[in-house]
C-alpha positions in Angstrom: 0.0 0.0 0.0 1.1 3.3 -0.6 2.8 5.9 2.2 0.7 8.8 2.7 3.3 11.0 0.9 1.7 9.4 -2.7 -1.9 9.0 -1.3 -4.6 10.8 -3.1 -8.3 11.5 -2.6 -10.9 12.4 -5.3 -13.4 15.4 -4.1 -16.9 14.9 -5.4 -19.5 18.1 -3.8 -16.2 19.0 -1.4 -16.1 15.6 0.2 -13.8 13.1 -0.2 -15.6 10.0 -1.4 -12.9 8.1 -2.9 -9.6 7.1 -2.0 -6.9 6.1 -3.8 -3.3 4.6 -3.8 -1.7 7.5 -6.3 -3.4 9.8 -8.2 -2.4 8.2 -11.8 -4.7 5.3 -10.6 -7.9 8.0 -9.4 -7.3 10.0 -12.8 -7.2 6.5 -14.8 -10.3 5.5 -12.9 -12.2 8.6 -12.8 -14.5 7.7 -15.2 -14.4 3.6 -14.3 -15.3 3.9 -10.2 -17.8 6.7 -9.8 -19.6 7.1 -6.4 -22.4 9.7 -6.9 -23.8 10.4 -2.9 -27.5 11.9 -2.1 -28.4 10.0 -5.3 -31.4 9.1 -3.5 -33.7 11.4 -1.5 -34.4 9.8 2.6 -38.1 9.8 0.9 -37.1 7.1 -1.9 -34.3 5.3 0.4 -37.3 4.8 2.1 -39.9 3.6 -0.8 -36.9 1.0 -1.6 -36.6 -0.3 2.0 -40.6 -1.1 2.5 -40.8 -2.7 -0.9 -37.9 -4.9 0.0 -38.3 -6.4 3.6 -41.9 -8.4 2.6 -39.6 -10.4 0.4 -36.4 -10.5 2.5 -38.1 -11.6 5.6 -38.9 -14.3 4.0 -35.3 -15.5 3.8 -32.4 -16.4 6.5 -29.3 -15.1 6.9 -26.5 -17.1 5.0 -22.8 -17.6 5.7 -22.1 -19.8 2.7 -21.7 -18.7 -0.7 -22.2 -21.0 -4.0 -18.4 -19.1 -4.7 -17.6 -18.5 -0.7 -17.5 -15.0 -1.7 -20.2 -13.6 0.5 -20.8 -14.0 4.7 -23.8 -13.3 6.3 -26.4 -12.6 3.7 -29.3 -13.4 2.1 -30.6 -12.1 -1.5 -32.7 -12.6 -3.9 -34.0 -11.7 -7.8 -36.9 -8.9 -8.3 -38.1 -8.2 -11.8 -41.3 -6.0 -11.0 -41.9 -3.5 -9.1 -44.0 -0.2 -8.1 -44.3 2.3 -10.1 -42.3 4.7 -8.0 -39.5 2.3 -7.2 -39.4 1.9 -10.8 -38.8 5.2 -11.5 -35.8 5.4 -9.2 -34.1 2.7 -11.2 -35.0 4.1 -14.5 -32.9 6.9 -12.8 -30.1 4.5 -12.0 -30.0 3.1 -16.0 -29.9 6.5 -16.8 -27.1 7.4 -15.1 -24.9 4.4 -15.7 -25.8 2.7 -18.5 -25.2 3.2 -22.0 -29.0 3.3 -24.5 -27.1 0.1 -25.9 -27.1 -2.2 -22.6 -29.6 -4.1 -21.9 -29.7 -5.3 -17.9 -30.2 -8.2 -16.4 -33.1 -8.7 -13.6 -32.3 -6.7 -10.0 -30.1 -8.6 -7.5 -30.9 -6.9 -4.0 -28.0 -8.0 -1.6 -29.0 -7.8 2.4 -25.5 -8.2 4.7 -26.2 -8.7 8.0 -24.3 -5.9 10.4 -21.6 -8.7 10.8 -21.6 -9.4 6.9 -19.1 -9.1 4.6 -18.1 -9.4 0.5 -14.6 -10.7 0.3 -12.4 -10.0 -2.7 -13.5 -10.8 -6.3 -14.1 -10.0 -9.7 -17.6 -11.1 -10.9 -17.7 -13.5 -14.1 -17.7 -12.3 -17.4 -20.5 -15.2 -17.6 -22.9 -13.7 -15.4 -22.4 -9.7 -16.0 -21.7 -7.3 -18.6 -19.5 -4.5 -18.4 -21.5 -2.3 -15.8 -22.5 -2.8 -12.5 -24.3 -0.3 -10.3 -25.3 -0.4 -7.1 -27.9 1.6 -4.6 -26.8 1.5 -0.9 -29.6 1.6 1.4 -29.4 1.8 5.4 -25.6 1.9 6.4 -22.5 3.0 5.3 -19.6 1.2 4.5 -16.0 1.3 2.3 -15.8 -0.9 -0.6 -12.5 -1.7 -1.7 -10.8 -2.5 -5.0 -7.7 -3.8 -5.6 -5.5 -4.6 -8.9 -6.1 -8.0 -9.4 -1.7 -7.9 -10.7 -0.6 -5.0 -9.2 -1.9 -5.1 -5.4 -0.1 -1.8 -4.3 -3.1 0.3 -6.8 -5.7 0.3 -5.1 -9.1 2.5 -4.2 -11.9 2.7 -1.5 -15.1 3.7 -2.1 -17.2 5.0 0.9 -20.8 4.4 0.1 -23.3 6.2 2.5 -26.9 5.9 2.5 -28.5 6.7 -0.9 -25.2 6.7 -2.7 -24.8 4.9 -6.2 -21.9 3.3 -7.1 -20.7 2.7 -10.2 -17.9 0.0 -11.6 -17.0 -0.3 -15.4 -14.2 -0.8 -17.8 -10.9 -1.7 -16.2 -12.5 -1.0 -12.8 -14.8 -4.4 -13.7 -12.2 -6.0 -15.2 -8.5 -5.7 -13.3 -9.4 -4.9 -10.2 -11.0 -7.3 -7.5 -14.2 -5.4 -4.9 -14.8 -6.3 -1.6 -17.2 -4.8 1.3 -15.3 -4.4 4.4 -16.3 -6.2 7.9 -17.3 -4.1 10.4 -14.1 -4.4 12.2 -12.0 -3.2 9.4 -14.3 -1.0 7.9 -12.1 2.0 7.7 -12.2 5.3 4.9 -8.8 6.2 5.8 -8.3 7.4 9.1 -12.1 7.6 9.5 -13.9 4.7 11.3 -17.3 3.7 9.3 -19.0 1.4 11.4 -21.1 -1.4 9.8 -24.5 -2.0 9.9 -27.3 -3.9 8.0 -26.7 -3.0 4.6 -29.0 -3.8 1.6 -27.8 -2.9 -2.4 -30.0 -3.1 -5.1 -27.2 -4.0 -8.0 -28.3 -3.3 -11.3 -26.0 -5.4 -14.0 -25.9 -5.3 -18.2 -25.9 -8.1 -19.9 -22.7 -9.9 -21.4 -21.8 -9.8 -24.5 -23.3 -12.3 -26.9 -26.2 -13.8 -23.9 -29.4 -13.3 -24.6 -31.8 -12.1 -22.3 -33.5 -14.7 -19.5 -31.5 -17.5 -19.3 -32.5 -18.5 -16.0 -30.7 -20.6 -13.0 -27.5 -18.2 -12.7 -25.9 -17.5 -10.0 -26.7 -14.0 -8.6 -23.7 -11.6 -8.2 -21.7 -10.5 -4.9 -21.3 -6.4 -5.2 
């Protein structure tokens, strides 16, 4: 990891929302890990959350993934939904998606306050080359980290009603992660860990057709 002598922080609305080893790696990422906060108003955080619990109530917590990449979780699919919940992800493809991508069905990701995503990078058989991601209900840092060259790196912090987004190289070469509580750090500042649920939005791959069923379900 970098000293702090090279360490470099992107401003976004005069905070510092992502981190970075140097700032060749933020100005090569700038356009490839974007993290856009107040995205969502508290009003439609809100219209999210009480859509989602009837169906995630429904579910336990699990602490072992198909790929062992996720702890204390449960998840699941959603294709329809209100109309106004609707129109906060038409907002969200708007934002991060190109009029070219077509996206797969919803994934909403609930960790547990203990939860955690360890490193990976998703398959190229399951997602496209965009993924975006609501956070709803707590903060927390993910991390990426060049899959060849470990010492570039970049944190994310992801509050409430921040979108995230991850394309290009920052898809491809570097591995994500959601930090555990106890190591959830943004620098020197300490961002605990709560129950935290994402609604991921994904594009297609190349060359799949939409609704082929039975796939695993991604861990962002």
């Amino acid at each position: 990891m970098a000293g702090p002598g090279r360490l470099a922080v992107r401003a976004l609305s005069g905070c510092g929302w992502v981190r970075g080893s140097d700032p060749a790696v933020l100005s090569r990422l700038r356009d490839e890990a974007v993290v856009r906060p107040g995205f969502l108003s508290q009003a439609e955080e809100d219209t999210l959350t009480r859509e989602l619990e009837p169906q995630l109530r429904r579910r336990r917590y699990e602490y072992d993934h198909w790929d062992a990449a996720i702890h204390g979780f449960r998840e699941t699919e959603k294709s329809r939904w209100s109309d106004a919940s609707q129109a906060i992800l038409q907002r969200v493809q708007a934002a991060a998606f190109g009029p070219d991508q077509t996206l797969l069905s919803v994934h909403v990701l609930d960790l547990e306050p203990r939860g955690y995503i360890k490193p990976h990078v998703d398959s190229v058989k399951f997602c496209g080359s965009t993924i975006a991601g609501l956070s709803l209900l707590s903060p927390s840092v993910m991390k990426l980290v060049h899959t060849q060259e470990p010492e570039q790196w970049l944190e994310l912090l992801l509050e409430p009603g921040s979108l995230y987004i991850l394309r290009g190289s920052a898809r491809y070469d570097f591995s994500h992660e959601i930090l555990r509580d106890e190591e959830s750090f943004f620098g020197e500042r300490r961002v605990p860990r709560g129950r935290r649920i994402s609604v991921i939005c994904r594009s297609l791959p190349e060359g799949m057709g939409p609704g082929r069923p039975g796939e695993p379900p991604l861990a962002c």
